[in-house]
C-alpha positions as CSV (number, residue, x, y, z in Angstrom):
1,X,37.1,135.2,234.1
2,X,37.1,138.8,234.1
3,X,35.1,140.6,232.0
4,X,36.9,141.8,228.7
5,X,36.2,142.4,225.2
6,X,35.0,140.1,221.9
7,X,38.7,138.7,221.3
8,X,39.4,135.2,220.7
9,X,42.3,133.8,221.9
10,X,44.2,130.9,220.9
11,X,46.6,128.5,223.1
12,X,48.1,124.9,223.2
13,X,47.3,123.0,225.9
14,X,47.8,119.5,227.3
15,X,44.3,118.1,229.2
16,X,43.8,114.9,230.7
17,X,40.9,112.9,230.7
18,X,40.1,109.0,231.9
19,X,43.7,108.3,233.1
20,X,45.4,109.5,229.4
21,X,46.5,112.9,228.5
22,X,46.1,114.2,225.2
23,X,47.7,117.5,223.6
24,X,45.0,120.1,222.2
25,X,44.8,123.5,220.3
26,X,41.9,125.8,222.2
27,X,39.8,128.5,221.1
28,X,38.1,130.6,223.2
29,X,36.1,133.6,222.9
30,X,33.5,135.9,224.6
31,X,30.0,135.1,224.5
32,X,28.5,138.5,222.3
33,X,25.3,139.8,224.1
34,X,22.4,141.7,223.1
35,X,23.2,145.1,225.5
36,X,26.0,146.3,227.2
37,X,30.0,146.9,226.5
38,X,31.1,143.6,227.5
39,X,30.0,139.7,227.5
40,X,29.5,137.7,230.8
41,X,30.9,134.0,229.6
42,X,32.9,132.2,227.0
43,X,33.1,129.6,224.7
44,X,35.5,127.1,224.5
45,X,36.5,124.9,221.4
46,X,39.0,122.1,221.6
47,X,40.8,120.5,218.4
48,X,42.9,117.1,219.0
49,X,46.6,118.2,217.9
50,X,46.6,114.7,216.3
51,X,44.0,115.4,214.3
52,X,45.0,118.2,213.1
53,X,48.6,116.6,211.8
54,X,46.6,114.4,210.0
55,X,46.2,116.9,207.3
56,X,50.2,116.8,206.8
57,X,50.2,113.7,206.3
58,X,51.2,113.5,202.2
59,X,54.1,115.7,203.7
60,X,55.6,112.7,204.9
61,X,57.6,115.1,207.2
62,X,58.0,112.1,209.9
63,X,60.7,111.0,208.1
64,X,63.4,113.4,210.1
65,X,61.0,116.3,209.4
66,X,58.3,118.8,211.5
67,X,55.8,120.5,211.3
68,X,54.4,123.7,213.4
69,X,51.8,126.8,213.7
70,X,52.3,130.2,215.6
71,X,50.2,133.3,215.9
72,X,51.0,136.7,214.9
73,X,52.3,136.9,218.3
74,X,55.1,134.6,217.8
75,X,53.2,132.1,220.2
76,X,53.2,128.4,219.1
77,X,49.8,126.7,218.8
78,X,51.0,123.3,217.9
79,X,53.8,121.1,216.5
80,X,54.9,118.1,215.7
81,X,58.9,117.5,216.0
82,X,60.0,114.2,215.3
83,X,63.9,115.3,215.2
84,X,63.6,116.1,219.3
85,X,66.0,119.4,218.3
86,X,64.6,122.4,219.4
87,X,66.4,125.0,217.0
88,X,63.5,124.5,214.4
89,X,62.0,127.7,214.6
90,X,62.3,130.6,211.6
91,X,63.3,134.0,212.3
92,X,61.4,137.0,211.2
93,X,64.3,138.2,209.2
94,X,64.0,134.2,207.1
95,X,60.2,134.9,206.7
96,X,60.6,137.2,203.3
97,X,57.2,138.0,201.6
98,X,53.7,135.6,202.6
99,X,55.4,132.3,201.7
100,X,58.5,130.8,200.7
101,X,61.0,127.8,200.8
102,X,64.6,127.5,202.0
103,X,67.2,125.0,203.6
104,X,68.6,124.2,206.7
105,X,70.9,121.7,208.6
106,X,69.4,120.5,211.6
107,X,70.7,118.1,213.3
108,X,72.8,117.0,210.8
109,X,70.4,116.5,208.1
110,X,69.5,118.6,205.4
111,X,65.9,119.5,205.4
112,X,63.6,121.3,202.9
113,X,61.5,124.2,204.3
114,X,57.8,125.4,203.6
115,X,56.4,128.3,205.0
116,X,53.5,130.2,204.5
117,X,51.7,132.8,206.4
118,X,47.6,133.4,206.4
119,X,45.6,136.3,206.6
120,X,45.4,136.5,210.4
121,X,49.3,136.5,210.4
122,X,49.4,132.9,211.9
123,X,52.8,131.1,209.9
124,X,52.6,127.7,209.0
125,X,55.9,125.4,208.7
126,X,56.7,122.3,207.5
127,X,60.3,121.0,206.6
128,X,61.2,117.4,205.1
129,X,64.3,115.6,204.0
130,X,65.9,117.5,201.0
131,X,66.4,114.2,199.2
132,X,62.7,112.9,199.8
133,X,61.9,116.5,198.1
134,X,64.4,116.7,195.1
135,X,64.3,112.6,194.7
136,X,61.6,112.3,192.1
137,X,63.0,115.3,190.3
138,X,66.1,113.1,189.9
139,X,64.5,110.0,188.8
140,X,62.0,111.6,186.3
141,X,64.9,113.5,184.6
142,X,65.1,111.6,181.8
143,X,61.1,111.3,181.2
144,X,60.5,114.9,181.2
145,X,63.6,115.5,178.8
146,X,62.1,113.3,176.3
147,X,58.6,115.2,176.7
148,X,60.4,118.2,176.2
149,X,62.2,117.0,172.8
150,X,58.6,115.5,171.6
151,X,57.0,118.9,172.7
152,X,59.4,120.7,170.5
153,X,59.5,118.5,168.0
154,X,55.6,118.7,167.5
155,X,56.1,122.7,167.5
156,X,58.5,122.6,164.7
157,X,56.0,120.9,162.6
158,X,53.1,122.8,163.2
159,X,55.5,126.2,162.7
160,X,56.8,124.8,159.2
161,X,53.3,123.7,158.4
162,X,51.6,127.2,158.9
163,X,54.2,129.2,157.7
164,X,53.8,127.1,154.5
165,X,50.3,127.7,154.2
166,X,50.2,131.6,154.9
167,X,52.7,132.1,153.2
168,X,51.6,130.3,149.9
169,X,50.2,133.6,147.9
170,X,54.2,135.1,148.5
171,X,56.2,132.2,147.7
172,X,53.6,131.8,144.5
173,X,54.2,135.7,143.5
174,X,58.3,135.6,144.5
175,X,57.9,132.3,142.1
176,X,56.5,134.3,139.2
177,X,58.6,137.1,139.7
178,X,61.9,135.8,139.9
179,X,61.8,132.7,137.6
180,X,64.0,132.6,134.4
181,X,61.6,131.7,132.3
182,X,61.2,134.8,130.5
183,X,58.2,137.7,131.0
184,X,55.3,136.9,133.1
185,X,51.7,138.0,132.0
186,X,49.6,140.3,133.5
187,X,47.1,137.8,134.2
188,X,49.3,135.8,136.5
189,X,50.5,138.8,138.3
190,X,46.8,140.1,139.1
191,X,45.7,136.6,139.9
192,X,48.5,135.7,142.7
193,X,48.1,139.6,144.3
194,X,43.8,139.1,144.3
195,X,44.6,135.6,146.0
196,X,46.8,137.1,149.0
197,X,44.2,140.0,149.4
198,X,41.6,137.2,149.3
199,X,43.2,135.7,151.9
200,X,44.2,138.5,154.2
201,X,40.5,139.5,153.8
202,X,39.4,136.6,155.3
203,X,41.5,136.6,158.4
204,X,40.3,140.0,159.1
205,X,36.6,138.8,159.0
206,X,37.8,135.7,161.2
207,X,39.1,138.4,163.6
208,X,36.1,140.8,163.6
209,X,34.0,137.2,164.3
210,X,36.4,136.4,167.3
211,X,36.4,140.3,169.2
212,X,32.6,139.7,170.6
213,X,32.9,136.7,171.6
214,X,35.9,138.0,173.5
215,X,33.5,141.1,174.6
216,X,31.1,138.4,175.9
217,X,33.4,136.3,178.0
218,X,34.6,139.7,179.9
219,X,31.2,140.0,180.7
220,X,30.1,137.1,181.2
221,X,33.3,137.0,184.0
222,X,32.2,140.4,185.4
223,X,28.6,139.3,185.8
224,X,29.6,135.7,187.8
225,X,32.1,137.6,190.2
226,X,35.5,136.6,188.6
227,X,37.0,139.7,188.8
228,X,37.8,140.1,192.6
229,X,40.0,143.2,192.4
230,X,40.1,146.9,191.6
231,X,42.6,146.2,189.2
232,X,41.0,143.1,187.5
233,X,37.9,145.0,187.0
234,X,39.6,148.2,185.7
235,X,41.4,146.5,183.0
236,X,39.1,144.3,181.7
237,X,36.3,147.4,181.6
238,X,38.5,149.1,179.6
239,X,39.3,145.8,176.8
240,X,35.5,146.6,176.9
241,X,35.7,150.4,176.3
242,X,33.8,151.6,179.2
243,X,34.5,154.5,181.0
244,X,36.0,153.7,184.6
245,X,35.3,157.1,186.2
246,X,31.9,157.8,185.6
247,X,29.9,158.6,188.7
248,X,27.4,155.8,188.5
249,X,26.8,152.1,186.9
250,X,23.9,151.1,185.6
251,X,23.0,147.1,185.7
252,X,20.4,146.1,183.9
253,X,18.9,142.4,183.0
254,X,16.5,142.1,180.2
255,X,14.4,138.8,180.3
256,X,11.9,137.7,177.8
257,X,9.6,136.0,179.1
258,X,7.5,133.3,177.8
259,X,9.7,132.1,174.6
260,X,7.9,129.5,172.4
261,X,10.7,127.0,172.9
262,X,9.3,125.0,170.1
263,X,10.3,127.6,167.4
264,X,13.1,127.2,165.3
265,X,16.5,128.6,166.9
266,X,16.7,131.3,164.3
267,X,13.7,132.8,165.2
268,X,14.4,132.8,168.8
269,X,17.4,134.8,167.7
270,X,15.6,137.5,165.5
271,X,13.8,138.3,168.6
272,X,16.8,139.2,170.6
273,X,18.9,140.8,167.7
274,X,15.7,143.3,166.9
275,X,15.2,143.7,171.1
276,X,19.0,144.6,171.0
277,X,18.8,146.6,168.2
278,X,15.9,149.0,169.8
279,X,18.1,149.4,173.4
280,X,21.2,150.0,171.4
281,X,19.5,152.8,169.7
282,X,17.5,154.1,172.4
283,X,20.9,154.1,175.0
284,X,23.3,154.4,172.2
285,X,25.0,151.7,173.9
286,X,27.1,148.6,172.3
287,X,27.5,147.4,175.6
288,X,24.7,144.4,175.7
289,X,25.7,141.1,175.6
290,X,24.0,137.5,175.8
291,X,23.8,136.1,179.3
292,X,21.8,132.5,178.9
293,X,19.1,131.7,176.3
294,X,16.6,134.3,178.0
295,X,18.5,137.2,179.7
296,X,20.4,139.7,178.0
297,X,22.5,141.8,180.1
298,X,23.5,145.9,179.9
299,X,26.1,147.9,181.3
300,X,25.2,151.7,181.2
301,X,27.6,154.6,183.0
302,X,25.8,158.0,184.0
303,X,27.4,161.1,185.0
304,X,24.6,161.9,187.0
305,X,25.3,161.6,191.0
306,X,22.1,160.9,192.7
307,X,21.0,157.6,192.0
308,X,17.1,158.5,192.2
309,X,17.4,160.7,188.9
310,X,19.8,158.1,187.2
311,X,17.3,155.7,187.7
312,X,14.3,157.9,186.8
313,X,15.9,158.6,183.2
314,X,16.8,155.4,182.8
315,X,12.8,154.3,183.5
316,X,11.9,156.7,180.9
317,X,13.9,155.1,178.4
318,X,12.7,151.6,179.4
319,X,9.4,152.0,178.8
320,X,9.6,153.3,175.5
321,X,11.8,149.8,174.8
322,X,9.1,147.8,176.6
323,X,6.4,149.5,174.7
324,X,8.0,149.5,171.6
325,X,9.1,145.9,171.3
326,X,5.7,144.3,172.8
327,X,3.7,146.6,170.6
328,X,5.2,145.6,167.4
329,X,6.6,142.1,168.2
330,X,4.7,140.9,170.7
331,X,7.8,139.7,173.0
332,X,7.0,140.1,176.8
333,X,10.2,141.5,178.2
334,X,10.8,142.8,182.0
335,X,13.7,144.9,183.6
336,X,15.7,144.0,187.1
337,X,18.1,146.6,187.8
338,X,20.5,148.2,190.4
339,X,22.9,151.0,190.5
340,X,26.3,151.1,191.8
341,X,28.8,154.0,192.7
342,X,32.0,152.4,192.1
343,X,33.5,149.8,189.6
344,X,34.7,147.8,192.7
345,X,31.0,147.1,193.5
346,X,30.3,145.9,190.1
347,X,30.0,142.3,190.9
348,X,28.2,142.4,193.9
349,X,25.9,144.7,191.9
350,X,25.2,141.5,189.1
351,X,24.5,139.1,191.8
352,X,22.2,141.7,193.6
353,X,19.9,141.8,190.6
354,X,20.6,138.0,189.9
355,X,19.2,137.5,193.4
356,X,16.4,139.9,192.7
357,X,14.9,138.0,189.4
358,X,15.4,134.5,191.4
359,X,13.9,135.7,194.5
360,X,11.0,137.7,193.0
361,X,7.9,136.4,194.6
362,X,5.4,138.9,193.6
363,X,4.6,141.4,190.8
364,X,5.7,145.1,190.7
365,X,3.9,148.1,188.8
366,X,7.3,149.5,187.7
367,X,8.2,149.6,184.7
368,X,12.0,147.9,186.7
369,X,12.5,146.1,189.7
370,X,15.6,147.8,191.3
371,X,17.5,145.9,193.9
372,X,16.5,147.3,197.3
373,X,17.7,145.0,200.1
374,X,14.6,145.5,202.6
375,X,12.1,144.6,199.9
376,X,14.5,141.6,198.9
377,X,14.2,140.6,202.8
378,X,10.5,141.0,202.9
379,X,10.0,138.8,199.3
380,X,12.4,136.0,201.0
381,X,10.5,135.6,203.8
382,X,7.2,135.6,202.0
383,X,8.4,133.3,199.6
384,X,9.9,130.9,202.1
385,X,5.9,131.4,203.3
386,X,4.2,130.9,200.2
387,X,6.7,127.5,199.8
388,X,5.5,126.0,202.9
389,X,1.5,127.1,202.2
390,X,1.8,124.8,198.7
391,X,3.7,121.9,199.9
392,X,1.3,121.6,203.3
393,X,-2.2,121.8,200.4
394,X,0.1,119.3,198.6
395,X,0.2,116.7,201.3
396,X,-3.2,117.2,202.5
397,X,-4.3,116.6,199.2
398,X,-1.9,113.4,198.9
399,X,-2.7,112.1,202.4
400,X,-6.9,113.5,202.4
401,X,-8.2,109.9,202.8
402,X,-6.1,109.3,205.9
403,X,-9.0,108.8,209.2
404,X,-5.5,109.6,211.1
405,X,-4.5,113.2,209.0
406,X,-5.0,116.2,211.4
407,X,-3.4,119.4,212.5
408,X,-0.7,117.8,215.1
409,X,0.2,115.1,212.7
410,X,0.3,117.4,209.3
411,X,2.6,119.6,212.0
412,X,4.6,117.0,212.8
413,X,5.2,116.5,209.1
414,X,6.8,119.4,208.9
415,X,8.7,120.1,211.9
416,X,6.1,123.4,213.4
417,X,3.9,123.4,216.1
418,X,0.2,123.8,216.2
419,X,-0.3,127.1,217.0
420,X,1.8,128.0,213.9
421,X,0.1,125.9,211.3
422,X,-2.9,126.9,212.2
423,X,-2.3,130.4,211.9
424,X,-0.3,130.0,208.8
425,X,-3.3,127.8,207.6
426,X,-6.0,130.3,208.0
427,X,-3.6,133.5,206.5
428,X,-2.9,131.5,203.4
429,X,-6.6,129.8,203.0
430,X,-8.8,132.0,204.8
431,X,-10.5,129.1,206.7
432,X,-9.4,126.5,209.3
433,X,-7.4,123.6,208.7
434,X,-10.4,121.1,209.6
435,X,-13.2,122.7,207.4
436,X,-10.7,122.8,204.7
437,X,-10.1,118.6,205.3
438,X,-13.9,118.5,205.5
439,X,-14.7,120.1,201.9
440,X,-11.7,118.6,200.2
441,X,-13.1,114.4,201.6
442,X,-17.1,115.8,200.5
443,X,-15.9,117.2,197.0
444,X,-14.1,113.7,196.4
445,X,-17.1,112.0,197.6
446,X,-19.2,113.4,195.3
447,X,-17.4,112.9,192.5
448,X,-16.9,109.0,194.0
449,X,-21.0,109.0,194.5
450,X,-21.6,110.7,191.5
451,X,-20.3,107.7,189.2
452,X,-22.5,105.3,190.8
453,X,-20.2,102.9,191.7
454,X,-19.8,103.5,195.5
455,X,-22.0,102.8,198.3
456,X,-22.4,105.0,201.1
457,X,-20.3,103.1,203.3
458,X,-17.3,102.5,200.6
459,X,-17.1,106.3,200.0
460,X,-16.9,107.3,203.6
461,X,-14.0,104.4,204.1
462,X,-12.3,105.4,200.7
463,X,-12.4,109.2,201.9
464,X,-11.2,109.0,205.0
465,X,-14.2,108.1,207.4
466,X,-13.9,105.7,210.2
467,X,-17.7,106.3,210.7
468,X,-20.3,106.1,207.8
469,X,-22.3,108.0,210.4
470,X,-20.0,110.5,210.8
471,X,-20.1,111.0,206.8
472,X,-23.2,111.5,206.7
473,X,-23.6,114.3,209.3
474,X,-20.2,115.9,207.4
475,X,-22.1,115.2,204.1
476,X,-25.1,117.2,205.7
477,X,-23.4,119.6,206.8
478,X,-21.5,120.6,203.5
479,X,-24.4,120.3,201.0
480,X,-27.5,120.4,203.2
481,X,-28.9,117.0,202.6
482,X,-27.6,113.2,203.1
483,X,-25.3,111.1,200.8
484,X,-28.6,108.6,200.5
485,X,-30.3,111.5,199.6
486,X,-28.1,113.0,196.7
């Protein structure tokens, strides 16, 4: 092959293999390398065309129907025409908008048509008999109509009975008022006009209850990436009443740390209306809502376009929170944060400093832990390390009276060579892997010889020793005199 650039490249092929043929649909694509312009091989994946029609299977397009793929280029990749005509192919002038249906007669049949087209402009086609597709429709008809007469009749009710009740306090007044019974008192009047007040003043307090919870589903949305667009985000920032063209956002998470879970619910939530309370006030900011039972989550906009001195006012006002609230109320509270240019970036922004409080593997003098994506990097991998150091002193504390534990088989356990455990052994413990074996079997032996109930020779077997000779000089050596002599 000639050299060429990182493009894949798609074709339909037919290959043969042990005397049967098969049809397949291959990728290819250049092999990217480390320096220089250009790649020196390929890779080549094959997909069974048979396979592939599987997936169109519940199309039941065999029945006089097709199915078929092209690129962007017009090229077909694969297809699968039971009807043997070949006019089966859509025009670009039938392909209006990124999917659609329509019918055609082919081959004397009427057949239904899907098409949709991808991303990578590759169109996908299926067509199947117009009576297999309109069929059910047909015999359902009559189901669905009845649905549809028990759906309305259902409303009706629920209309009538609503109306009736709201509208109670007016029919009661129009009652008073235009009965022929003579003059109405002023006592009646007063009564039936406090009772639709009454009741109007309720609904508005039933309204007021329901606009934060509203405020707190936007943003709980926002902070778990629902909002994909520009649009999406833009509309539902401003249901919020947060500016969309400041210069920068703000994230910040609030977690208190070490709740007493065992106090009473109402307590837990006195802590986080007064921790609310003081950031409201010190950002004069309504914009903090609940995020789980221990995170509470802000949204601040700054005009202020360098993000170093955003985040060094913000810092000032954080510590004043953090000083305030553990001074007086004793709640430990810590800050993870990151700061965003644009409202697109929002999202990824939440799920930055999500990733920062879940990944946080050691502590930080700041008074916040911004997002910064080497440290995040650096914490992963150290974390991933300090994983590996406690589940290694886990097993060797699990498997310690094993004669046959030892670096190539604690290795072996977990899929690393030797070389690497015992370099990761002696960074994480400060000492090699046998001596650590050594004073981990003596310390259990003494405790074993200390309650008087083991012999020599039953301690070294229950510990791990083959030998009792070979306890007793590892006994010596660890506490400078023998087991018979301790």
């Amino acid at each position: 092959m000639k050299q060429h650039n990182w493009n894949s490249r798609f074709q339909s092929l037919e290959i043969r293999y042990g005397g049967s043929s098969a049809k397949v649909l291959l990728s290819s694509s250049d092999i990217p390398m480390n320096s220089g312009s250009y790649s020196t091989g390929s890779v080549f994946i094959m997909l069974d065309q048979n396979k592939l029609f599987q997936y169109f299977d519940r199309l039941e397009y065999r029945q006089d129907g097709f199915v078929y793929i092209q690129d962007e280029n017009g090229n077909l990749l694969c297809e699968d025409n039971p009807t043997g005509n070949p006019d089966i192919y859509l025009s670009s002038e039938e392909l209006v908008g990124g999917s659609g249906f329509l019918t055609r007669n082919i081959a004397g049949r009427q057949l239904f048509l899907t098409y949709y087209k991808d991303k990578n402009g590759w169109i996908y086609v299926s067509a199947i008999p117009k009576d297999l597709a309109v069929g059910p429709v047909h015999d359902n008809w009559m189901y669905f109509l009845t649905m549809l007469c028990f759906a309305l009749g259902i409303g009706a009710v629920l209309i009538y009975y609503f109306t009736t009740r709201l509208s109670a306090p007016l029919t009661k007044i129009g009652n008073i008022l235009c009965s022929g019974n003579g003059t109405i008192s002023y006592h009646e009047f007063d009564e039936a006009i406090e009772t639709l007040i009454k009741k109007n003043e309720q609904m508005q307090i039933e309204l007021e209850k329901q606009i934060p919870a509203l405020k707190t589903s936007i943003f709980h949305t926002l902070v778990t990436g629902g909002y994909r667009t520009r649009e999406e985000i833009t509309d539902n920032l401003n249901k919020l009443q947060i500016d969309t063209r400041s210069s920068l956002y703000l994230i910040i998470i609030v977690s208190l740390n070490d709740l007493n879970m065992d106090s009473q619910l109402e307590n837990i939530a006195a802590q986080k209306i007064f921790l609310k309370d003081i950031i409201g006030k010190s950002f004069f900011t309504p914009h903090i809502y609940d995020l789980d039972f221990e995170r509470i989550g802000i949204l601040l906009t700054s005009d202020i376009h360098e993000k170093q001195e955003a985040k060094k006012e913000c810092e000032q006002k954080l510590f004043l929170i953090k000083e305030k609230v553990e001074g007086q109320s004793g709640i430990s509270i810590s800050f993870h944060g990151e700061v965003v240019n644009d409202i697109a970036k929002l999202p990824s922004g939440f799920k930055h400093v999500r990733t920062s409080i879940e990944n946080e593997c050691e502590s930080f003098g700041r008074i916040i832990q911004w997002y910064d994506e080497k440290n995040y990097v650096k914490n992963i991998r150290q974390q991933e390390t300090y994983d590996i150091n406690q589940r290694i002193r886990m097993h060797i504390e699990e498997n310690y009276a094993d004669p046959q534990l030892s670096l190539s088989s604690v290795a072996d356990c977990f899929g690393i060579s030797e070389v690497y455990l015992s370099r990761l052994f002696k960074q994480a413990f400060e000492q090699n892997f046998s001596k650590y074996v050594e004073e981990l079997r003596m310390q259990k032996a003494k405790e074993l010889m200390d309650s008087g109930d083991y012999t020599v020779s039953k301690t070294a077997e229950t510990v791990g020793y083959n030998s009792p000779q070979t306890f007793r000089r590892a006994y010596k050596r660890v506490y400078g005199c023998t087991p018979r002599e301790h």
